[in-house]
C-alpha positions in Angstrom: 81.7 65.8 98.8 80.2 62.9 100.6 78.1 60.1 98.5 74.6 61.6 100.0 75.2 65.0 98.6 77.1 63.5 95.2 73.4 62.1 94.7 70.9 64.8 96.1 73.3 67.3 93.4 71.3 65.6 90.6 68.0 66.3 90.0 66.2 63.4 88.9 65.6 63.5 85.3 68.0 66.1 84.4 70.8 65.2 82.7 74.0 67.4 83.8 77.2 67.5 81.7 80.6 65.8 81.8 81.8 69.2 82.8 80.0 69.5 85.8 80.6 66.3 87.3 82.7 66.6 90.6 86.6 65.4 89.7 86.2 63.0 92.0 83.0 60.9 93.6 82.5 57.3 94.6 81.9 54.8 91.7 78.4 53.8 92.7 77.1 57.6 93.1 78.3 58.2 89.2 76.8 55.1 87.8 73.3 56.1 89.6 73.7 59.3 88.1 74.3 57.8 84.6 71.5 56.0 85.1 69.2 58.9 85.7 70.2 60.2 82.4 67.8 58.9 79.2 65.6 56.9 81.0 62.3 58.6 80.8 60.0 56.3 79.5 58.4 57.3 76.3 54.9 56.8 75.3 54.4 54.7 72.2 52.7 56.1 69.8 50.0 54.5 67.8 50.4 53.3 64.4 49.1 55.5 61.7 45.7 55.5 61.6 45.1 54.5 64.7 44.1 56.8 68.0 43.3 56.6 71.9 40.0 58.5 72.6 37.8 58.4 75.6 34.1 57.3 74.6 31.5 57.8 77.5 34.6 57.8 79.9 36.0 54.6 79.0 39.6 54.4 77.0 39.6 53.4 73.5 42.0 52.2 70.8 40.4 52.8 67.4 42.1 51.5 64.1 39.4 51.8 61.7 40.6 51.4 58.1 44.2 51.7 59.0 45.5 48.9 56.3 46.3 46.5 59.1 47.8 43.4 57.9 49.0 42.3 62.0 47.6 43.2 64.9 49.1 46.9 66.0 51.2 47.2 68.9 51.1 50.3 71.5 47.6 49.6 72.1 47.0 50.9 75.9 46.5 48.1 78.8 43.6 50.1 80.2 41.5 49.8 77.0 38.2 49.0 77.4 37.3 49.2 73.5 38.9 48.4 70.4 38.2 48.6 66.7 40.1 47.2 64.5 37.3 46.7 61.7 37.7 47.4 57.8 41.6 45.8 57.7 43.2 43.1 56.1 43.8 40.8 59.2 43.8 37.2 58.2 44.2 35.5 61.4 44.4 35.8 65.4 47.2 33.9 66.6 47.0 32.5 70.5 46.8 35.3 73.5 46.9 38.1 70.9 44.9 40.7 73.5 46.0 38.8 77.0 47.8 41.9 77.6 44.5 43.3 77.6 42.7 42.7 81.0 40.0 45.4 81.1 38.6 44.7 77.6 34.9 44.6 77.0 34.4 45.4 73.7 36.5 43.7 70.2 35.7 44.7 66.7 37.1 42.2 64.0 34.7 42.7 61.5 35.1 43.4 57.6 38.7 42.0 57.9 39.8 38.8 55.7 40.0 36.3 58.5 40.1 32.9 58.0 41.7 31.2 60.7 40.9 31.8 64.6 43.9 30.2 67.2 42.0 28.2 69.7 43.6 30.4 72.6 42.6 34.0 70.4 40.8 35.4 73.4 43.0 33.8 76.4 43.1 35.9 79.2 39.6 37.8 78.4 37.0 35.4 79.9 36.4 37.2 82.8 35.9 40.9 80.7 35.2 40.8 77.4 31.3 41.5 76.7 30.7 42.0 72.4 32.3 40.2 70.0 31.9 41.4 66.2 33.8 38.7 64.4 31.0 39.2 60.9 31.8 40.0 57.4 35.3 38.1 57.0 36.2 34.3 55.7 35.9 32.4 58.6 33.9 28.7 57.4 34.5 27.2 61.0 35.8 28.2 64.1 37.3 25.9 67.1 34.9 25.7 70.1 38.0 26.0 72.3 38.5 29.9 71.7 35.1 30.5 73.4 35.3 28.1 75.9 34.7 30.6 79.7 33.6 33.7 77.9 30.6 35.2 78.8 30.4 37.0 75.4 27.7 38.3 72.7 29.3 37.6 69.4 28.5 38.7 65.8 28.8 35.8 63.6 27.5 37.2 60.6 27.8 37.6 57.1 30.7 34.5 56.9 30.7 31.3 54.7 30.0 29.0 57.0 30.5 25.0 56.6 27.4 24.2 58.7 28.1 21.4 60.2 28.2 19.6 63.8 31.5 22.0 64.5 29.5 25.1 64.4 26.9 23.7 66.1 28.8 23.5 69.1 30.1 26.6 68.8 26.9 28.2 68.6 26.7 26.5 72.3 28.8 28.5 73.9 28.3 32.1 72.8 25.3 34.3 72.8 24.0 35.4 69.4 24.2 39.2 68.6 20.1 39.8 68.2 19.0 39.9 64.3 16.7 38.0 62.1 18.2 35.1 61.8 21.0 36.6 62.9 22.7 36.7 59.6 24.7 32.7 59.7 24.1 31.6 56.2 25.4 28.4 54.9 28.6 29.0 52.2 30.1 27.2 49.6 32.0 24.7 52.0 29.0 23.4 53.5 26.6 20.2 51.7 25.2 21.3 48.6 21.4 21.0 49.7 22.5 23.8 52.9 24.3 26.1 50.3 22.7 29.6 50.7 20.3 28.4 53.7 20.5 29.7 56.7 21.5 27.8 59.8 19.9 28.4 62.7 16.6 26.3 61.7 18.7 22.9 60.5 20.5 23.5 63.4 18.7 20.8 65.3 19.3 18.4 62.2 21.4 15.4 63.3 22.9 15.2 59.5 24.6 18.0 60.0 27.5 16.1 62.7 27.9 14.0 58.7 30.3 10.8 59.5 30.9 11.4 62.9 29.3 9.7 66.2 25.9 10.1 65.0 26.8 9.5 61.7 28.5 6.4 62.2 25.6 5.1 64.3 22.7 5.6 61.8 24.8 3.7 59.4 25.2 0.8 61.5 21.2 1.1 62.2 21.0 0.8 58.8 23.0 -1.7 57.4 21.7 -3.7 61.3 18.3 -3.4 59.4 19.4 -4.6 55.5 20.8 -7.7 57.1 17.8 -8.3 59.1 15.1 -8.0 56.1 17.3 -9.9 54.0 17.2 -12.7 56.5 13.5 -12.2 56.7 13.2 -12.5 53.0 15.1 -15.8 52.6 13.4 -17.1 55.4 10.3 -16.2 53.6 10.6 -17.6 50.6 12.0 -20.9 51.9 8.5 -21.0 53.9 6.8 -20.5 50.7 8.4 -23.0 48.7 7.8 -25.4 50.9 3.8 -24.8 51.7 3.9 -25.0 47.4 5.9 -28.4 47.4 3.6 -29.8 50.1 0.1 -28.7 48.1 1.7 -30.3 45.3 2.2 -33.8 46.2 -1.5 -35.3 46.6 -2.3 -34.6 43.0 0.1 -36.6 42.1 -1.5 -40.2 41.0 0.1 -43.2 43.0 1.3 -46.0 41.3 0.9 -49.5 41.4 3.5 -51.3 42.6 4.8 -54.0 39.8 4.3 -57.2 40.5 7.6 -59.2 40.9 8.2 -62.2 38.2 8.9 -64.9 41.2 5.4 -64.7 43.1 3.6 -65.6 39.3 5.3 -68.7 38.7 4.8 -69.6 42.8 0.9 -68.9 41.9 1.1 -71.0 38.5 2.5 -74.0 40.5 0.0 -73.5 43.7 -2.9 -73.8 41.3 -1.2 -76.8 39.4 -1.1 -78.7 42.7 -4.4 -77.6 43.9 
């Protein structure tokens, strides 16, 4: 049996047994054929709780209440949607959906999380489209993990700190639509902001505290304290001495005395004369 027809004997994918191998056959032909044998690739299947659908003819991964502690694995490259709201996820570590390059939609929300990688949402600036991120713990976010998305995100229902960080954050994204959209000021943020919401002090330059603005409204400041305490001195120097000067004519002048020597010079004068 030559090595063509030692191969074409195998069907591929069927796995023949040791008893029907020929007694003899070239070494490469029986490793191919061992090869064939158990490598079907098989699908992986979705943790519990979780499911692949179709919505509206687009593939999604929905793990909805499914205890999640970690991000679930076997979720399909072709997704378009995913849900992984009502979990206990308390973080997104760098590049956790890069694997992802179709995704449009992401629902994080009613999860514990608390911390967001600055690279969360690598690879997705070019697809993703919503962005529910509301009802967890998140009090700040870094700037950098929305850098290029073109994304409408639900920031929502979060105790925010509400300061010059968020701010720029809110720079980059587009707001889900919502009275007031729902960014409320939590226990983190200044006492006078706890409970108010954001989006109308947003424009407040407090709000960026000790940093660049910060730190140059209190050089302004203590610029103008030096200056009127200059102006004060120099103030009341000018005022004592306009008093000092009205003071001196109503003074009476004195006579000058009359020296001993000149008397007796007169005395003797007058003797003569």
């Amino acid at each position: 049996m030559t090595s063509a027809s030692f191969v074409s004997y195998f069907t591929p994918g069927l796995c023949q047994s040791s008893a029907m191998l020929p007694p003899a056959g070239p070494l490469l032909s029986l490793l191919l054929v061992i090869g064939t044998c158990g490598t079907e690739p098989r699908p992986r299947v979705p943790p519990q709780g979780c499911y692949v659908a179709e919505e509206a003819g687009e593939r999604t991964f929905r793990c909805s209440q499914a205890g999640l502690s970690a991000l679930p694995t076997g979720i399909p490259n072709d997704t378009r949607k995913l849900y992984l709201d009502a979990n206990r996820l308390a973080s997104v570590p760098a590049g956790a959906f890069q694997h992802l390059p179709v995704l449009e939609e992401l629902d994080l929300s009613h999860n514990v999380l608390a911390h967001l990688s600055g690279a969360a949402f690598r690879g997705l600036e070019g697809t993703l489209r919503h962005l529910d991120l509301s009802a967890n713990r998140l009090a700040s976010v870094p700037v950098e993990a929305f850098v290029g998305l073109q994304v409408q995100v639900n920031l929502s229902a979060n105790p925010w700190r509400c300061d010059c960080a968020l701010r720029e954050v809110l720079g980059q994204v587009r707001l889900t639509p919502g009275p007031g959209t729902g960014i409320v000021c939590g226990p983190g943020a200044r006492p006078d902001l706890v409970g108010q919401e954001f989006l109308p002090l947003a424009g407040e330059e407090e709000l960026c505290g000790a940093g660049r603005a910060g730190a140059q409204r209190s050089t302004d400041v203590a610029l103008l304290v030096t200056m009127g305490g200059w102006l004060v001195l120099v103030g009341a120097y000018l005022a004592h001495y306009v008093w000092q000067n009205r003071e001196e004519p109503r003074c009476p002048l004195k006579r000058a005395p009359v020296l001993p020597g000149r008397s007796e010079d007169s005395s003797t004068l007058s003797t003569v004369v």
